[in-house]
C-alpha positions as CSV (number, residue, x, y, z in Angstrom):
1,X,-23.3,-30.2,4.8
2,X,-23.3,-33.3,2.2
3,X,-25.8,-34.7,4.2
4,X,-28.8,-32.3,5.1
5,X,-30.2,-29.2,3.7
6,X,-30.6,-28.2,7.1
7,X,-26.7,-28.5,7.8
8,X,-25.9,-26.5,5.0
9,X,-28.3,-23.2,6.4
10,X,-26.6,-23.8,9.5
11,X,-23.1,-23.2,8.4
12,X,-23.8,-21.0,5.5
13,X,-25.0,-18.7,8.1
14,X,-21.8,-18.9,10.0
15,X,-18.8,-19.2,8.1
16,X,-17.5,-18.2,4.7
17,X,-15.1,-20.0,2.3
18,X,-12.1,-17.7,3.7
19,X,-12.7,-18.9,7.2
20,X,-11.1,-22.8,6.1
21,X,-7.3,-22.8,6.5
22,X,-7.4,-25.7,4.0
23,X,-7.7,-25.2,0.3
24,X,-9.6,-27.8,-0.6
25,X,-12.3,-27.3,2.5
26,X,-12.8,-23.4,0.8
27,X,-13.5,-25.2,-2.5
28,X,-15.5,-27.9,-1.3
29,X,-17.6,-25.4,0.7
30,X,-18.0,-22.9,-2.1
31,X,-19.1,-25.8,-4.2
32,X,-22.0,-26.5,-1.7
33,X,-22.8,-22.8,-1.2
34,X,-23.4,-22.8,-4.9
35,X,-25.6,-25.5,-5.3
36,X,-27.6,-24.1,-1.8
37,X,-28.2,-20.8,-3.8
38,X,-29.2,-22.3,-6.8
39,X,-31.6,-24.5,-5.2
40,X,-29.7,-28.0,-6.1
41,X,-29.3,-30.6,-4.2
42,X,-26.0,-30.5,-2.0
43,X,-25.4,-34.4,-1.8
44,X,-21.6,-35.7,-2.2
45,X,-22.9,-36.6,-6.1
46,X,-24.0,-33.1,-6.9
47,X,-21.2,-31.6,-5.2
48,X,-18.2,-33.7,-7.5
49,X,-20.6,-32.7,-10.5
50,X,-19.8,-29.2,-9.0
51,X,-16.5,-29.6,-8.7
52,X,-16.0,-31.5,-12.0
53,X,-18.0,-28.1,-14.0
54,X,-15.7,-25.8,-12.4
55,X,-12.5,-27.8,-12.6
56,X,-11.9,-28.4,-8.9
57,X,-11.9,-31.4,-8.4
58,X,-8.3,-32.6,-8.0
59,X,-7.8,-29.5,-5.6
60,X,-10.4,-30.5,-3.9
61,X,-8.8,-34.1,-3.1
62,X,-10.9,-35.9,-5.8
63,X,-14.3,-38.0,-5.3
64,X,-12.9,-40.4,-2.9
65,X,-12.0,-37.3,-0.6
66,X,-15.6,-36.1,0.0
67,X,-16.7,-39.7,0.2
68,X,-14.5,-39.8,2.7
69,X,-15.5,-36.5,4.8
70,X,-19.1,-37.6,4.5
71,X,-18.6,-41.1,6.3
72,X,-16.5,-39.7,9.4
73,X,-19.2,-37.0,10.1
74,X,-20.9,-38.5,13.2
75,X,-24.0,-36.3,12.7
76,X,-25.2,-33.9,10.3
77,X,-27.3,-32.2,13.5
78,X,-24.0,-31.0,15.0
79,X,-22.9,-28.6,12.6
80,X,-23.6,-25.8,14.2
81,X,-21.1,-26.7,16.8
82,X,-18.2,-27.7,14.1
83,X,-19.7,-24.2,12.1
84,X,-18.3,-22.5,15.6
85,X,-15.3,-24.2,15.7
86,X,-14.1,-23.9,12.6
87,X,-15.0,-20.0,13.1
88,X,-13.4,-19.3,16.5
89,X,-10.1,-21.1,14.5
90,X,-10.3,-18.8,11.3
91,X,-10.8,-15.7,13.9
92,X,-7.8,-16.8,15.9
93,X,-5.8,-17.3,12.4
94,X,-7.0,-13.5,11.6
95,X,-6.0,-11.9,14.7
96,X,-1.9,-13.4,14.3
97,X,-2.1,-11.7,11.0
98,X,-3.5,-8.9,12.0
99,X,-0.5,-8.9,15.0
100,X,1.9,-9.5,12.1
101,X,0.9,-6.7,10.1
102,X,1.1,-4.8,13.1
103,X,4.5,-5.6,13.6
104,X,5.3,-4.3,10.4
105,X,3.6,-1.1,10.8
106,X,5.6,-0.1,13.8
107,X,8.5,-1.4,11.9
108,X,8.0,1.4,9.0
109,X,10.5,4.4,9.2
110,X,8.1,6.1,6.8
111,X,5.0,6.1,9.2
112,X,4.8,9.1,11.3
113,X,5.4,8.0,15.2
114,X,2.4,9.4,16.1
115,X,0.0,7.3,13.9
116,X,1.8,4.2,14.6
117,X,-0.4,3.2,17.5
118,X,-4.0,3.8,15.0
119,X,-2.5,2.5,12.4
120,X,-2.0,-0.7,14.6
121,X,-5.7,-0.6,15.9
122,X,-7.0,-0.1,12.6
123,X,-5.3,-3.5,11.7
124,X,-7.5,-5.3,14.2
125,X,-10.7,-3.6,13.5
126,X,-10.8,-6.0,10.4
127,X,-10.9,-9.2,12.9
128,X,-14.5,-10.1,13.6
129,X,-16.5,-12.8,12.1
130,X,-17.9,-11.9,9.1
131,X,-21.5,-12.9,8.8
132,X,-22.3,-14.6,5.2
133,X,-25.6,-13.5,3.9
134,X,-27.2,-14.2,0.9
135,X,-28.8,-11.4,-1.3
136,X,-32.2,-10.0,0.2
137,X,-35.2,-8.3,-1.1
138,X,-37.6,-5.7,0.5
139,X,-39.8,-8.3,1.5
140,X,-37.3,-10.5,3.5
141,X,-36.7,-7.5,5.9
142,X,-39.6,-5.1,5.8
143,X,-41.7,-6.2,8.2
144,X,-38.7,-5.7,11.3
145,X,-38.3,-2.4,10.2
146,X,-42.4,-1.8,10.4
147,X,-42.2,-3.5,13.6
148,X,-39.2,-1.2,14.9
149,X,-41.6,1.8,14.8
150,X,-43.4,0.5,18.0
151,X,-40.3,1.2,19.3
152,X,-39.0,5.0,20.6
153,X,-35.9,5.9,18.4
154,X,-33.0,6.3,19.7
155,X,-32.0,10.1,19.2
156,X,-30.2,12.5,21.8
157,X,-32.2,15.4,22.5
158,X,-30.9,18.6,21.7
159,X,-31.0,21.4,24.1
160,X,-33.4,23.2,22.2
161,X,-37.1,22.2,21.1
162,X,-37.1,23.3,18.2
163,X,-34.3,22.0,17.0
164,X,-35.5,19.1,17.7
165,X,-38.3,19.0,16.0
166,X,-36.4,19.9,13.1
167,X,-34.2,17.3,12.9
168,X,-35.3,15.1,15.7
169,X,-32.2,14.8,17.4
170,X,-28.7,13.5,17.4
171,X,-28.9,10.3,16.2
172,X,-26.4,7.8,16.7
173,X,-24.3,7.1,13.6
174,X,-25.2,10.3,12.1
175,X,-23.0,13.8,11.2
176,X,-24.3,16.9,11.7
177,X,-22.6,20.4,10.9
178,X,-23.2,23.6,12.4
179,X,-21.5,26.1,10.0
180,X,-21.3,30.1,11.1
181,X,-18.9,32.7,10.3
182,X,-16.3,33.4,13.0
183,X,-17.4,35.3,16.3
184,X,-20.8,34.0,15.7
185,X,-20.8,32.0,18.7
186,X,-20.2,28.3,17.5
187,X,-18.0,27.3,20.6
188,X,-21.0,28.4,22.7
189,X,-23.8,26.4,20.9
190,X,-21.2,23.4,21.3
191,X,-21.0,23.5,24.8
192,X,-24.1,24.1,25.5
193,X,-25.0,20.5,22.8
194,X,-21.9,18.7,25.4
195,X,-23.4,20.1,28.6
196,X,-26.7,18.5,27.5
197,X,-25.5,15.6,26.1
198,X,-23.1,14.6,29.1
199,X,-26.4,14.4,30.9
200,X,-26.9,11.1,29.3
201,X,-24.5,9.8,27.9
202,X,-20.2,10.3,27.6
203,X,-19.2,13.1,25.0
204,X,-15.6,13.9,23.4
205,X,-15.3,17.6,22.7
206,X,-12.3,18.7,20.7
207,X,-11.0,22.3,20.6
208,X,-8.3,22.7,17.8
209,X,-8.8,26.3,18.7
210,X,-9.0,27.2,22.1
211,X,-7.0,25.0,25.0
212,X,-8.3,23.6,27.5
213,X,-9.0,25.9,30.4
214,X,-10.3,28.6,27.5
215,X,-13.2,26.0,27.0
216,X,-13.3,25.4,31.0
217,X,-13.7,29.0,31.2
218,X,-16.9,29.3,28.7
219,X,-18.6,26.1,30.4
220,X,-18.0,27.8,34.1
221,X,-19.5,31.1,32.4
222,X,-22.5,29.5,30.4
223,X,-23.2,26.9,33.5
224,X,-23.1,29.5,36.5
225,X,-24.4,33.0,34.4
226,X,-21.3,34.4,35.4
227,X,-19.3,36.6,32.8
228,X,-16.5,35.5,31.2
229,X,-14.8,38.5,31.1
230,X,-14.1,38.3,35.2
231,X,-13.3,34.7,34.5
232,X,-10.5,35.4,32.3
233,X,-9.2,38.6,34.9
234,X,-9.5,35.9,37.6
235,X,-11.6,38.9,39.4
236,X,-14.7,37.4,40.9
237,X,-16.6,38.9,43.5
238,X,-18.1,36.7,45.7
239,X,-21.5,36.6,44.4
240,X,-19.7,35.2,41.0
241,X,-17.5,32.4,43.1
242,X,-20.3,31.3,44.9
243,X,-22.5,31.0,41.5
244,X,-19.8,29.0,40.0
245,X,-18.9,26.9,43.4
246,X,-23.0,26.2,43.4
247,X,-22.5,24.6,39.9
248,X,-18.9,22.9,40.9
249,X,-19.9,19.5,41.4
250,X,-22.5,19.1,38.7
251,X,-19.8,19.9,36.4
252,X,-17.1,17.8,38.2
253,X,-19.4,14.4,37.4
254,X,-20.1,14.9,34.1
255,X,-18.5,12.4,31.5
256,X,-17.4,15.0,29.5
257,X,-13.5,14.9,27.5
258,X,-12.2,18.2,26.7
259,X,-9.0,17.6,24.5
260,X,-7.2,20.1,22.5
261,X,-4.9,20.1,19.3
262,X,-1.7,19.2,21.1
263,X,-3.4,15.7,21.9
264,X,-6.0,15.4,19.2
265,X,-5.1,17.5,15.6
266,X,-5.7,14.4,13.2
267,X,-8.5,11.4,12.2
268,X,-6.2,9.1,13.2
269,X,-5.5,10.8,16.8
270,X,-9.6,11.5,17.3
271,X,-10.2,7.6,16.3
272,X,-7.5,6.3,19.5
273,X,-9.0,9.2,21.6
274,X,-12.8,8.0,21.4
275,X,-11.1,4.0,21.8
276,X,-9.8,5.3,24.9
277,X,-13.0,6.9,26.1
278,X,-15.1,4.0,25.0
279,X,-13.1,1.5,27.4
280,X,-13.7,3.7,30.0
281,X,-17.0,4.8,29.8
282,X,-18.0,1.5,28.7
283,X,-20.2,3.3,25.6
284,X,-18.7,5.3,22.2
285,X,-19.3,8.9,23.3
286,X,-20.7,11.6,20.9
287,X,-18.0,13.6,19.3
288,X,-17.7,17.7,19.2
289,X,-14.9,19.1,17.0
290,X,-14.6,22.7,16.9
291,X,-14.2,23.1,14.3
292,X,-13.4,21.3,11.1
293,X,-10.7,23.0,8.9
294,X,-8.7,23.3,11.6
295,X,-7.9,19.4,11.4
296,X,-4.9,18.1,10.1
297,X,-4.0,15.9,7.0
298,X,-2.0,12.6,7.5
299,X,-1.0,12.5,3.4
300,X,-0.5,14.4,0.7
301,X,-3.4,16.5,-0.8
302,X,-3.7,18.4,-4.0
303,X,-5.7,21.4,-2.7
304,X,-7.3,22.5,0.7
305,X,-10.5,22.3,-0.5
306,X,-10.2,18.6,-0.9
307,X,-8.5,18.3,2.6
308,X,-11.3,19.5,4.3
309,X,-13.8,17.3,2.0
310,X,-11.6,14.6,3.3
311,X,-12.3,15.6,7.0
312,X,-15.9,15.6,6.2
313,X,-16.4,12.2,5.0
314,X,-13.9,10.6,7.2
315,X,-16.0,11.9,10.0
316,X,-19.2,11.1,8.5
317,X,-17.8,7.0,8.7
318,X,-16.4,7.4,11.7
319,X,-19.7,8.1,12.8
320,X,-21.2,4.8,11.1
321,X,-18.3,2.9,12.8
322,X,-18.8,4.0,16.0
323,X,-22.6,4.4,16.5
324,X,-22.5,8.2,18.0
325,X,-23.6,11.5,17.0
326,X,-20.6,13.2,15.5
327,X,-21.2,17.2,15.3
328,X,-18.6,19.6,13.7
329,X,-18.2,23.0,13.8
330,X,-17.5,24.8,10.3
331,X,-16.3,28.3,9.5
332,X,-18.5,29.9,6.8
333,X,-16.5,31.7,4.1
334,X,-16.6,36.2,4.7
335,X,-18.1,37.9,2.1
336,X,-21.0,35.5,1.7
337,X,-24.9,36.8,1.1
338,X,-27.7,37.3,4.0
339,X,-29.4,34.3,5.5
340,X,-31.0,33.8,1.9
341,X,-28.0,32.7,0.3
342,X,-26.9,30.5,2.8
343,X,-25.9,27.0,2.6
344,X,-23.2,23.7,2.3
345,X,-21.6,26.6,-0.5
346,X,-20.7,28.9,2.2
347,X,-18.0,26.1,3.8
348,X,-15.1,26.2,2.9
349,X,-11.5,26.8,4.9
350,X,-11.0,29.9,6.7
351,X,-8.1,31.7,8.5
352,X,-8.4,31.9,12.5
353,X,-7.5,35.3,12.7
354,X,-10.8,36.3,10.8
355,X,-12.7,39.3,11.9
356,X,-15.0,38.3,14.9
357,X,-17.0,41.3,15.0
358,X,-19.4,39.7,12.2
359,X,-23.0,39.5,12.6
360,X,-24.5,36.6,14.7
361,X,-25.8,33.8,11.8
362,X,-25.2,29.9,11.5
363,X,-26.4,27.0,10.4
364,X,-27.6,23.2,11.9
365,X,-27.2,21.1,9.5
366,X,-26.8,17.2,9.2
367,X,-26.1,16.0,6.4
368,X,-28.5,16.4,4.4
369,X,-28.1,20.1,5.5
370,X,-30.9,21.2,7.3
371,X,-30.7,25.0,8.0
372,X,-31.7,26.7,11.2
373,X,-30.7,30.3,12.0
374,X,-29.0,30.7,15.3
375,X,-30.5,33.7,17.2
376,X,-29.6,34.7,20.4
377,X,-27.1,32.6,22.4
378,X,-28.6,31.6,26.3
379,X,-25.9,32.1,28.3
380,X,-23.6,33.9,25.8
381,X,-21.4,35.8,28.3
382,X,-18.1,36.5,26.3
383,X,-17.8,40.0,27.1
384,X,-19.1,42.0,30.5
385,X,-21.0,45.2,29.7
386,X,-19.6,48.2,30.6
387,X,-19.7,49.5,33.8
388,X,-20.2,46.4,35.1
389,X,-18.2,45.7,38.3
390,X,-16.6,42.7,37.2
C-alpha cells in the first residue's frame, strides 16, 4: 500500500483496520486510509508524517518498521491476494469469538432454555466480511439504479389484481399489515396470500391462534369449495371427499410451513424457524403471522402497547435481514368508527375471545399503510348454510 495508489484501492476495498490482529498493522493501515481519503500521497514518508501528527508512531514500530515492511513486499500488484488473506484470517479470528461468546451464552442460568439456541445464531450473524466503503454521493450510484429499471422488479404477486396494483406486490424485504377486527376473516385472506405464494416460492405461516389442523381444515375448505363446517363434523359426503381428494396432491407439494404457538410464540423462535426453512428450501421464505399481538415478549416491557410496537419493528428488520415479504395479521380495536375513520390508530392489542359476529372490514397495509377494504372473501366457507346436507 506504501508503494502504489493502486494497492491502496485494492485493499481499502477489502479490509478494514479491525481485520489486522496486530496493533500496529491497524494503525499503520488507518494512517494510509487517511492520507487515501484526503487525497495525499501514501508513500512510507507521508505515512510516518501521519503517524508522527497523530502520535503513533512508536505503536506503530517506529520509521524503521515501515521501511522495513516496504522492502520485503515482493510486489505492490499482489495485494489483492495478501488483501484476501489477511481477510479470510480476520474472519476465521471472528467466528472463534463468535463460538466463545456462544459458549457463554449457553452457559447463562439467566437465559431462558428456549432462546439459548438464537441467541447462539445471532452471535454468528455478525461474522461476514465487512465491506469498507468510503462516503458516496447521488451521483456515484444513480446511474445503477436508472439502469435497474430495465429490469422487472422483483415483487410476489398477490392473489388479487387489484391489490396489486395498489401496492404492487409483496416485495421482498418489505412488511405489510392486514389489520381487521376479529371474525372479519383475516386467517382466510392469509391463506389464500400462502396458497398463492407457495406457488412460487417457500412460505412460513404462523398461527398463534388456531393449531395446526384448524388451519389444515380452512386451506382443504378454501382449496376444494367444500364447507368447513362438514370438515370440522368429519361428515363428508362423497361429492365433498372427492373435491378435497381432487386437490390432495396439489396441496401435498406445496412448500408451505404451518407452525403454531407451541413451536413458534416469540421473535427469537420465528428467526430459528425461517433458518431452518431456509436450509431446506434453499431460499428465505415469506413469512405469515396471524396475528401480531398474540406474540410473545422475551424482556421486560413497561406497557402492552409498547410490546406490540416492539413486535412491529422487530418484524419490519427481520424482513430487511432476511430479504422476504413479511405480512402480519393485526386485530383492530372494537368500538372503532366506519371505514372513514380507519387507520394504523385502530391497532392496538385485543383479547381473543372478542365478539366475531362483527361486520366484515380490514385493511392492507404496508408500511406506509396503504388501505384497501376487504369485501367479500372467495372461498370463505366457515359456516354451511342451513339446510344444507353437510
Amino acid at each position: 500500500m506504501m508503494l502504489s495508489n493502486r494497492a491502496v484501492d485494492e485493499a481499502i476495498e477489502t479490509l478494514r483496520g479491525a481485520d489486522f490482529h496486530i496493533p500496529r498493522h491497524e494503525l499503520i493501515f488507518t494512517a494510509i486510509s487517511v492520507l487515501h481519503n484526503d487525497r495525499k500521497p501514501t508513500d512510507v514518508v507521508a505515512v510516518t508524517d501521519e503517524l508522527i501528527r497523530v502520535g503513533e508512531l512508536d505503536r506503530a514500530g517506529g520509521a524503521d518498521y515501515l521501511h522495513t515492511l516496504t522492502s520485503i513486499v515482493p510486489s505492490a500488484s499482489s495485494t489483492g491476494y495478501y488483501a484476501r488473506i489477511v481477510g479470510d484470517a480476520a474472519e476465521r479470528r471472528r467466528a472463534r469469538t463468535a463460538a466463545a461468546k456462544a459458549a457463554l451464552i449457553a452457559d447463562d442460568p439467566t437465559i431462558p432454555a428456549g432462546e439459548v439456541a438464537e441467541l447462539a445464531r445471532a452471535a454468528f450473524d455478525d461474522v461476514e466480511r465487512v465491506t469498507a466503503k468510503g462516503a458516496e454521493f447521488i451521483g456515484d450510484w444513480y446511474l445503477d439504479f436508472l439502469a435497474g429499471l430495465d429490469q422487472k422488479p422483483t415483487y410476489t404477486p398477490t392473489p388479487w389484481y387489484d391489490l396489486d396494483r395498489l401496492i404492487n406486490g409483496f416485495a421482498d424485504g418489505r412488511m405489510y399489515v392486514i389489520a381487521a377486527t376479529t371474525g372479519s376473516g383475516k386467517t382466510i385472506v392469509a391463506l389464500q396470500i400462502a396458497r398463492h405464494i407457495a406457488e412460487s416460492r417457500p412460505v412460513l405461516f404462523v398461527s398463534l391462534e388456531m393449531g395446526r389442523d384448524e388451519i389444515a381444515a380452512r386451506l382443504a375448505a378454501q382449496t376444494g369449495m367444500v364447507f368447513l363446517g362438514a370438515i370440522n363434523r368429519h361428515s363428508l359426503s362423497k361429492e365433498q371427499w372427492e373435491a378435497l381428494g381432487k386437490h390432495r396432491e396439489e396441496i401435498q407439494k406445496l412448500p408451505l410451513a404451518i407452525v403454531s404457538a407451541d413451536e413458534v410464540s416469540t421473535l427469537p423462535q420465528l428467526k430459528a424457524k425461517v433458518r431452518q426453512i431456509t436450509r431446506k428450501a434453499g431460499k428465505a421464505p415469506a413469512v405469515i403471522v396471524d396475528y401480531l399481538q398474540l406474540l410473545t415478549s422475551t424482556g421486560q416491557v413497561e406497557n402492552r402497547q409498547q410490546e406490540v410496537a416492539g413486535f412491529s419493528r422487530g418484524l419490519k428488520l427481520a424482513a430487511q435481514q432476511w430479504g422476504a415479504p413479511v405480512i402480519a395479521l393485526s386485530q383492530l380495536r372494537r368500538g372503532q368508527g366506519g371505514a372513514e375513520g380507519e387507520g394504523t390508530a385502530d391497532l392496538g392489542p385485543e383479547g381473543v375471545g372478542a365478539d366475531r359476529e362483527r361486520r366484515r372490514r380490514g385493511v392492507a397495509a404496508a408500511p406506509e399503510t396503504v388501505r384497501a377494504r376487504v369485501g367479500r372473501v372467495e372461498g370463505d366457507c366457515r359456516e354451511e348454510p342451513a339446510g344444507a346436507d353437510g
